[in-house]
C-alpha positions in Angstrom: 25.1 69.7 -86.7 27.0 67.4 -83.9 28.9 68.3 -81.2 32.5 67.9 -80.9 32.5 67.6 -77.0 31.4 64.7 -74.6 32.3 61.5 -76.7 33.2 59.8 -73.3 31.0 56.5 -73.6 28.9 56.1 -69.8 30.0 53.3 -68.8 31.3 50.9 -66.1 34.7 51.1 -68.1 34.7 54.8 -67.5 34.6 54.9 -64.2 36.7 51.7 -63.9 39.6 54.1 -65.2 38.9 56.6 -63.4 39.4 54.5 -60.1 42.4 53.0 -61.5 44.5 56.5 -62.8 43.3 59.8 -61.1 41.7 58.3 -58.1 44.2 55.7 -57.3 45.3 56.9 -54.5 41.7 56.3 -52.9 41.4 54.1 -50.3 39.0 50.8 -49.2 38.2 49.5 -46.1 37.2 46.4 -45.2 36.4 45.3 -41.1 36.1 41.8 -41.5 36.5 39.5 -38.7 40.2 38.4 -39.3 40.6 41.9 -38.7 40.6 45.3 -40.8 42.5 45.9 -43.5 42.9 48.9 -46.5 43.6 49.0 -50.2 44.2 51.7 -52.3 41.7 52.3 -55.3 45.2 51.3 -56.9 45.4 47.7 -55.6 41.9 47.1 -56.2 42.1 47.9 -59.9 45.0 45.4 -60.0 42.9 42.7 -58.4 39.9 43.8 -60.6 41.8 43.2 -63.7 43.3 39.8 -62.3 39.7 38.6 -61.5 39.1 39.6 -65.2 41.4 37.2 -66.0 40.0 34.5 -64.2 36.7 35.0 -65.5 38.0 34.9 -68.8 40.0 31.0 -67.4 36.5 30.1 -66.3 35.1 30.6 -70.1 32.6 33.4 -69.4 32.0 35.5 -72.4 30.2 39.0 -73.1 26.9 38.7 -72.3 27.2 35.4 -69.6 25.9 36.2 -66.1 27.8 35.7 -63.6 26.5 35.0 -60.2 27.6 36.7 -56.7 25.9 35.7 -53.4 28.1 37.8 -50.7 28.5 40.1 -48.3 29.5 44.0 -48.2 33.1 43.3 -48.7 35.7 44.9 -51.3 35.7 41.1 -52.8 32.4 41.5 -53.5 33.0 45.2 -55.3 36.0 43.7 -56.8 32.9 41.6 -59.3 30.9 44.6 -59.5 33.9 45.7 -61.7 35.4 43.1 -63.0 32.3 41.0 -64.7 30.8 44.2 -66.2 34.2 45.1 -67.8 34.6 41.5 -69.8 31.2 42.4 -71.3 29.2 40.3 -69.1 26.5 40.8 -66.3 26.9 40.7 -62.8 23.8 39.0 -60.8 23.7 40.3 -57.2 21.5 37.5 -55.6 20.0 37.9 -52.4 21.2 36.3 -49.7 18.1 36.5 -47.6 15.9 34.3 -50.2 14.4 31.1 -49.4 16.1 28.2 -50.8 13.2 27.6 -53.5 13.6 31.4 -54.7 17.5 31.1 -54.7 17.1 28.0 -57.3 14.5 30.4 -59.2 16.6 33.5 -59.4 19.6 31.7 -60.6 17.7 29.9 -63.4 16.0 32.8 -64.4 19.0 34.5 -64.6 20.8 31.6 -66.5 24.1 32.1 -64.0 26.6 30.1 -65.6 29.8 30.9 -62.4 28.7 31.5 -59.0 30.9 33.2 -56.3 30.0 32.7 -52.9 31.6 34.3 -49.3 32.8 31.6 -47.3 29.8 31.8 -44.7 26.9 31.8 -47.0 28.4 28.4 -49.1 26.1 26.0 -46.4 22.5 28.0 -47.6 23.6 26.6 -51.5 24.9 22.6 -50.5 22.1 20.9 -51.6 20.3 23.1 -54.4 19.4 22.4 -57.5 21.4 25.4 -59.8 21.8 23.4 -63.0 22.7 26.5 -64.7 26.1 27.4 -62.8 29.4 25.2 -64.0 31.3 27.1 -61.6 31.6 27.7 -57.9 34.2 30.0 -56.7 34.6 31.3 -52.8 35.6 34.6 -52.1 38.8 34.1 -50.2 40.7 31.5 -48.7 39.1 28.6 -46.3 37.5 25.2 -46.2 36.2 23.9 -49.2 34.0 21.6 -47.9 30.6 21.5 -48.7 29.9 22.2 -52.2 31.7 19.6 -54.9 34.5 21.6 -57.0 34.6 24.7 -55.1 36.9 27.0 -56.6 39.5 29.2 -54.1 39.4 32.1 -55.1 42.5 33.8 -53.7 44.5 30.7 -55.6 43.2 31.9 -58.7 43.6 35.4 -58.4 47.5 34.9 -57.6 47.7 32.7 -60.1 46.6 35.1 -62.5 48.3 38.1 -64.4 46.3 41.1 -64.6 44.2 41.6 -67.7 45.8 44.3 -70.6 43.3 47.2 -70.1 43.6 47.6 -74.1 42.3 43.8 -74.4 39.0 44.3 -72.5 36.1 44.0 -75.0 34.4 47.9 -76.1 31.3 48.7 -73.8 28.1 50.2 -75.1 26.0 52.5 -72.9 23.0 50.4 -73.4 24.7 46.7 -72.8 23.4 45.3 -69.5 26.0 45.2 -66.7 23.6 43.9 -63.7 21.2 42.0 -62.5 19.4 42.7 -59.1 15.8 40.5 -58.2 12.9 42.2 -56.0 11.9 40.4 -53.0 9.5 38.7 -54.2 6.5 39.7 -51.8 3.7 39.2 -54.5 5.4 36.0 -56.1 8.5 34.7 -57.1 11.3 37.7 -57.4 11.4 39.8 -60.7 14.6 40.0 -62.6 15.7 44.1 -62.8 18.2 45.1 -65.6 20.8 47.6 -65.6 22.6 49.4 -68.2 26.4 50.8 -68.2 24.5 54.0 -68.8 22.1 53.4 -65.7 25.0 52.7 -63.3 27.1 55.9 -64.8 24.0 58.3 -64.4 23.1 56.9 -60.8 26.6 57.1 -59.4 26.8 60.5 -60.5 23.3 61.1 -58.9 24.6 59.6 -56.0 27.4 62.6 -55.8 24.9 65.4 -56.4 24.6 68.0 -53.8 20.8 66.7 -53.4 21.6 63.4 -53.4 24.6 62.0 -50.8 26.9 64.8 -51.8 29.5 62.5 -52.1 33.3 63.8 -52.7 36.9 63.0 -52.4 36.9 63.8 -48.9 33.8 62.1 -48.0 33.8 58.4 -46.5 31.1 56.2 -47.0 29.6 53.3 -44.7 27.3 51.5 -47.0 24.1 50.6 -44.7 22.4 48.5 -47.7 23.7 45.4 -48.5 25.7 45.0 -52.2 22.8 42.7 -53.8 20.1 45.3 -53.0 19.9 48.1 -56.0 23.3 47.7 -57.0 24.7 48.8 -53.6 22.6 52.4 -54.1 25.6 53.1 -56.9 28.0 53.4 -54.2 30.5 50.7 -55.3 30.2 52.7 -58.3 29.9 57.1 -57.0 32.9 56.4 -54.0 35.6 55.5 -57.1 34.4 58.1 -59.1 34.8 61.1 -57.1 38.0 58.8 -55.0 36.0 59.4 -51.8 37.4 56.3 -48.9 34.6 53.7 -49.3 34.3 51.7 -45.9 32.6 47.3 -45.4 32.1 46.7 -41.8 30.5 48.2 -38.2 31.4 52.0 -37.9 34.3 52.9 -35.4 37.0 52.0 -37.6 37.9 54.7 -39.3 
């Protein structure tokens, strides 16, 4: 016999709707140096679902890897929604790699778009990343440096935000990440996640033995974004609507 309760699929999607309807009203910080500024959970679904849109202009398809090589910043959590809702995988690469293991990680991971924070596009001019078609900076700025950089601001106003009804169905098991170890005994190792992996460890995350997180709770992530998914806070701050904070503590 099969039960007739818990049918809701563990996914990114899940939580992505979640964030967008009964936590709206949650709020994102981000202390950048043109100053601080705040988002509600709201907004940041609207941008997700334009950046969905843009993806989908770029030509990336379920199951593509998509590159992000960036900073704690809500741009960068924007991705860790928006690629894993089109069906494909997000690749958090880290930033503090040597240029030979940059190249490596990228091929292994087959990245076909690459988005890159405007102070971190110098340590990729120069590289060999045959794989990526696609360079995109997070923001607005100079795009010197690396031929065919995209803006990514222009696209995102360019583009309308995706129909939540035309976003592919997510399985539990698909991959929605990618995270590399350091590579201490040889080249970095390519990690997988799952929808399911990400769902279970954001909700680990809010368990009174883990970081207890809630609605009232706000969150200073110490580990950077490309390490372990961000500890599944990009992911358990959303979900319970608790204010998620990027940048030096004082602020809030």
């Amino acid at each position: 016999m099969r039960g007739l309760m818990g049918e809701t699929p563990l996914t990114i999607g899940t939580i992505f709707e979640r964030m967008r309807t009964v936590n709206a009203d949650g709020v994102l910080v981000d202390a950048l140096a043109e100053g601080t500024t705040r988002q509600t959970y709201g907004e940041l679904a609207e941008r997700v679902l334009r950046l969905v849109t843009v993806l989908r202009d770029l030509g990336v398809q379920p199951g593509d890897r998509v590159a992000s090589f960036a900073n704690n910043t809500s741009r960068h959590v924007e991705l860790y929604y928006a690629v894993p809702l089109l069906g494909a995988v997000l690749h958090m690469v880290n930033i503090r790699l040597h240029p030979d293991q940059l190249e490596y990680v990228v091929a292994d991971a087959g990245d076909s778009v690459l988005f890159v924070d405007d102070d971190l596009v110098p340590r990729l001019v120069g590289l060999s990343l045959p794989s990526v078609r696609a360079f995109v900076r997070l923001g607005k700025g100079d795009t010197e440096g690396l031929p065919g950089l995209l803006d990514g601001e222009d696209l995102l106003a360019a583009a309308p935000p995706a129909d939540v009804a035309s976003l592919p169905e997510l399985g539990e098991h698909d991959a929605s990440g990618i995270c590399h170890t350091s590579g201490t005994t040889g080249m970095p190792k390519g990690v997988v996640y799952s929808h399911r992996a990400m769902f279970l460890h954001a909700m680990a995350v809010c368990m009174v033995d883990g970081l207890r997180l809630g609605e009232h709770e706000r969150v200073l992530p110490v580990v950077p974004l490309f390490h372990a998914c961000g500890w599944g806070l990009p992911y358990a701050a959303p979900l319970t609507g608790g204010i998620r904070y990027n940048g030096p503590a004082g602020v809030l």
